[in-house]
C-alpha positions in Angstrom: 8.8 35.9 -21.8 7.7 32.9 -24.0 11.1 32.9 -25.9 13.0 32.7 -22.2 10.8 29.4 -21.3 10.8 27.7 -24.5 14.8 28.2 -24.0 14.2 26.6 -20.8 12.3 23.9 -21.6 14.9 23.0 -24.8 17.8 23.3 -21.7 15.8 20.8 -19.7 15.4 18.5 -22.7 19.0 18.6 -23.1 19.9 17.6 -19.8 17.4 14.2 -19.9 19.0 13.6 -23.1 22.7 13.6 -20.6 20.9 11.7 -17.7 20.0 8.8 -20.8 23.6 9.1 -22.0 25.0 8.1 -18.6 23.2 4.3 -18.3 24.0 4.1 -22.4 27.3 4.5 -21.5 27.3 1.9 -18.7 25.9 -0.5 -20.8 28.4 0.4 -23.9 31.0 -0.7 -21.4 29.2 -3.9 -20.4 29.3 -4.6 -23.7 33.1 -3.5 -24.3 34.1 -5.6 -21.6 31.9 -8.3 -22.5 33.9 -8.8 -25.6 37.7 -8.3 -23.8 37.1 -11.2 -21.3 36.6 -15.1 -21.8 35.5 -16.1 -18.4 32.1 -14.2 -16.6 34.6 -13.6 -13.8 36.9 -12.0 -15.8 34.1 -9.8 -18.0 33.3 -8.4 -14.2 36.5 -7.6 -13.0 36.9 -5.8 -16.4 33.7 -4.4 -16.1 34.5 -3.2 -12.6 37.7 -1.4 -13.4 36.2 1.7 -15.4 34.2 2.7 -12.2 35.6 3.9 -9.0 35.6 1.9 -5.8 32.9 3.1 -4.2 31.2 1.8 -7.3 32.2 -1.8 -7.3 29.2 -3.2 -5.0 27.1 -5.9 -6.5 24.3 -3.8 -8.3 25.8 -0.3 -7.9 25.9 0.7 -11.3 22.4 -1.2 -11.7 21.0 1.8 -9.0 22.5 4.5 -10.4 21.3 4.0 -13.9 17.8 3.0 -12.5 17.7 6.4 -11.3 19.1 8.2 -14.4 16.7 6.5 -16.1 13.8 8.0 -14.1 15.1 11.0 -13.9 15.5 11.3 -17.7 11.6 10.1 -18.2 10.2 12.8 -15.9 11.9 15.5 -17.2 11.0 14.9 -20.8 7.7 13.8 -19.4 7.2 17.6 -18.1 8.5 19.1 -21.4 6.4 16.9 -23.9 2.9 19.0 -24.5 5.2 22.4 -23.7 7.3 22.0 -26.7 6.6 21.3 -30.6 8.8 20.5 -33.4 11.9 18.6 -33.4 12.3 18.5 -29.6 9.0 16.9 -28.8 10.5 14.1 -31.1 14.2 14.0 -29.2 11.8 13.9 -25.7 9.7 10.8 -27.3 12.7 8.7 -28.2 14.3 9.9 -24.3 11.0 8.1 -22.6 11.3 5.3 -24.6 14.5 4.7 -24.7 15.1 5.5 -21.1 11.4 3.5 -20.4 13.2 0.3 -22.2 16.8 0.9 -20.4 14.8 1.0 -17.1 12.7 -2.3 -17.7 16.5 -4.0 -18.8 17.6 -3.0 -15.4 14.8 -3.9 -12.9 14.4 -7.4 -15.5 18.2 -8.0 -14.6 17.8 -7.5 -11.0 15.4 -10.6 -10.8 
């Protein structure tokens, strides 16, 4: 029974480490985009085009990686005194990175 949860717990690790990818990604195409246009008008509409249209309101994107972002802390919140070894580390660098990802968002909101 221990080996099943452990193999549960390492599952839900990997899936925050997937719910941080998604808002890394975001801003790696901020970025992208940020170099391909001169104007801030045209960095948007750049930035724009690589989501859908439901997608395209003003903060979105902003939302949806706010909420990845939680969702990433709290599961490897859950996971972090269950498991030892190298996946405490990988759910250590998920909080903070996710922690730091989420303060960039709400800080860019203001």
């Amino acid at each position: 029974m221990k080996v099943s949860n452990q193999t549960s717990l390492k599952i839900v690790s990997l899936i925050s480490l997937i719910c941080l990818l998604i808002p890394l990604i975001i801003y790696g195409l901020w970025i992208y985009a940020f170099n391909l246009g001169t104007t801030q008008a045209e960095r948007v509409t750049i930035f724009k085009d690589y989501f859908p249209d439901f997608l395209n309101g003003r903060w979105d994107t902003t939302f949806i990686s706010i909420a990845f972002c939680v969702v990433a802390i709290l599961l490897s919140t859950t996971n972090l005194k269950k498991i030892k070894n190298y996946w405490r580390t990988l759910n250590i660098f998920i909080i903070v990175i996710s922690s730091l990802l989420l303060l960039l968002n709400l800080f860019s909101m203001m």
